[in-house]
FIMIMAR-223193 format. One line per field, with one value per residue (C-alpha): residue number from 1; x, y, z. Coordinates in steps of 0.05 Angstrom, whole numbers. Example, Ala and Ser with C-alpha at 12.3 -4.5 7.8 and 13.67 -1.06 7.14 Angstrom:
2
resi = (1 2)
u = (246 273)
v = (-90 -21)
w = (156 143)
***
This chain:
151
resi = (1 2 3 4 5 6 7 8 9 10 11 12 13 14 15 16 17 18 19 20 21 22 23 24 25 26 27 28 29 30 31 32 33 34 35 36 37 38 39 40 41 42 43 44 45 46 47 48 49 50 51 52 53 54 55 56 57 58 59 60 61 62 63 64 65 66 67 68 69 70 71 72 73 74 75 76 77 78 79 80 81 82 83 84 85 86 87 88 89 90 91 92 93 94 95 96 97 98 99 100 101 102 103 104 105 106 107 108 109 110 111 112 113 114 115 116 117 118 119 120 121 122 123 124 125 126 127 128 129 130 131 132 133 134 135 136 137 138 139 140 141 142 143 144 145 146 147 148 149 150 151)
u = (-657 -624 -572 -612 -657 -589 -563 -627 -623 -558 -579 -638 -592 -544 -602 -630 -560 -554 -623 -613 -545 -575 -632 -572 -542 -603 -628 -556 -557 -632 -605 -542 -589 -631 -590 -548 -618 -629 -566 -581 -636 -613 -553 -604 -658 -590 -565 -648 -652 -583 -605 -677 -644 -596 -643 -691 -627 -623 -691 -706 -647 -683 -739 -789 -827 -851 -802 -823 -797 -835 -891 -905 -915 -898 -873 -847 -781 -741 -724 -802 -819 -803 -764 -822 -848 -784 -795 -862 -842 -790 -834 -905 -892 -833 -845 -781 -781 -739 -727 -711 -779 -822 -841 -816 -742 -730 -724 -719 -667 -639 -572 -533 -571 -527 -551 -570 -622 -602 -644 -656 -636 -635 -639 -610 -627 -593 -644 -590 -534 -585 -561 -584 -534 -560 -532 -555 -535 -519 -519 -441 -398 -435 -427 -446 -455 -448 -471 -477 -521 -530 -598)
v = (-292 -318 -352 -389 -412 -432 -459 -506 -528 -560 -593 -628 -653 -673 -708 -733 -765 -796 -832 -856 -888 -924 -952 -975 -1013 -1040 -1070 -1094 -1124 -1152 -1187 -1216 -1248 -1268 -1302 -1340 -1363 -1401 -1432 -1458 -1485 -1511 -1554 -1572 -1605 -1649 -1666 -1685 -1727 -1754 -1771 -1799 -1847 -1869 -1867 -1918 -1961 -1979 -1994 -2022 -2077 -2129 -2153 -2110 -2071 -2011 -1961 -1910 -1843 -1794 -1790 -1861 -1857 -1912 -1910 -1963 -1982 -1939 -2021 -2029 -1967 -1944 -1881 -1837 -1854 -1841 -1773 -1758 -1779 -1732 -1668 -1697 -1724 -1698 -1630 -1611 -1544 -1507 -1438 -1404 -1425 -1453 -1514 -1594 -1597 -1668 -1693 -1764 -1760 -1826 -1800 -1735 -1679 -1629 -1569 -1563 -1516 -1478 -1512 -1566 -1640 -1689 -1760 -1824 -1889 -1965 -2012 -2069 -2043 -2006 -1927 -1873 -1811 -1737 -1681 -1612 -1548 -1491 -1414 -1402 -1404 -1452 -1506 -1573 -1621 -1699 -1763 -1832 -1868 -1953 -1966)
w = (-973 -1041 -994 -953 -1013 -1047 -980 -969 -1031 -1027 -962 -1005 -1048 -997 -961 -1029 -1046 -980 -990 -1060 -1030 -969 -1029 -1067 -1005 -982 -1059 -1062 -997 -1008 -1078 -1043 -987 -1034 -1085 -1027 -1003 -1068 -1062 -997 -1015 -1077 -1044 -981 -1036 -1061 -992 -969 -1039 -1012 -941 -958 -1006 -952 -902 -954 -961 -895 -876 -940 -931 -908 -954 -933 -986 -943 -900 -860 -876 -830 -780 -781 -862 -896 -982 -1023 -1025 -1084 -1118 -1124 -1158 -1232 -1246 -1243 -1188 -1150 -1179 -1157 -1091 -1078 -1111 -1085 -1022 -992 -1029 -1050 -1099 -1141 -1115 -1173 -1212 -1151 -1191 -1176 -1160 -1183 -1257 -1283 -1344 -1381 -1388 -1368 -1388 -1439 -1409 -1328 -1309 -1236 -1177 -1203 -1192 -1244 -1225 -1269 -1246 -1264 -1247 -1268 -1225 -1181 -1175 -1175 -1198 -1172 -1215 -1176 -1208 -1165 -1181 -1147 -1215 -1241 -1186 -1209 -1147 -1173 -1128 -1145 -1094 -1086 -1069)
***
């Protein structure tokens, strides 16, 4: 009887190692999917900030004031709105977040920021020369993605 009690014992732990492994594997798995998620969505805000402006450029070339952007809804022209506004269209209208904090993905800054904050996209505009430059800070090594956009 003292062998099997010793011998079903070791099978417990056996068992009980085998479990705490696959937990391991699947939290390391979970944070791997997770974290390249965020990425993705990081660089997919940039490119969408990227394509709308384009997308605003072309219909806006003419000397309309309104372009229509989705659905049959019509915005402003980027040249007849002010920095902020610009803003609040990307994080109001077309809803773009940050997926690392869930709050507004796009910043208005006046010059380079000194320190980027992962997620987000920081937007600096030349109303004289009209551009905008997107900086966009991804979490793989530090990835900075860097545009300069005519509008």
């Amino acid at each position: 009887m003292n062998i099997s009690i010793k011998h079903n014992l070791a099978e417990y732990i056996i068992v009980i190692s085998i479990f705490i492994i696959l937990i391991i594997a699947l939290f390391i798995t979970w944070y791997d999917y997770d974290k390249n998620k965020k990425i993705d969505l990081t660089k997919t805000n940039h490119y969408e900030i990227i394509l709308l402006i384009e997308k605003q450029k072309f219909l806006c070339r003419s000397n309309e004031e309104l372009w229509i952007w989705k659905n049959e809804k019509k915005e402003k022209c980027f040249k007849y709105l002010n920095s902020d506004e610009v803003v609040d269209f990307f994080n109001k209208t077309v809803f773009l977040k940050n997926p690392y904090d869930h709050k507004g993905s796009v910043y208005y800054n006046k010059k380079t920021p000194l320190k980027f904050i992962r997620g987000r996209n920081y937007l600096i505009f030349n109303k004289n020369e009209r551009y905008i430059k997107i900086f966009t800070l991804v979490d793989y090594n530090n990835k900075l993605l860097n545009n300069k956009l005519f509008y």
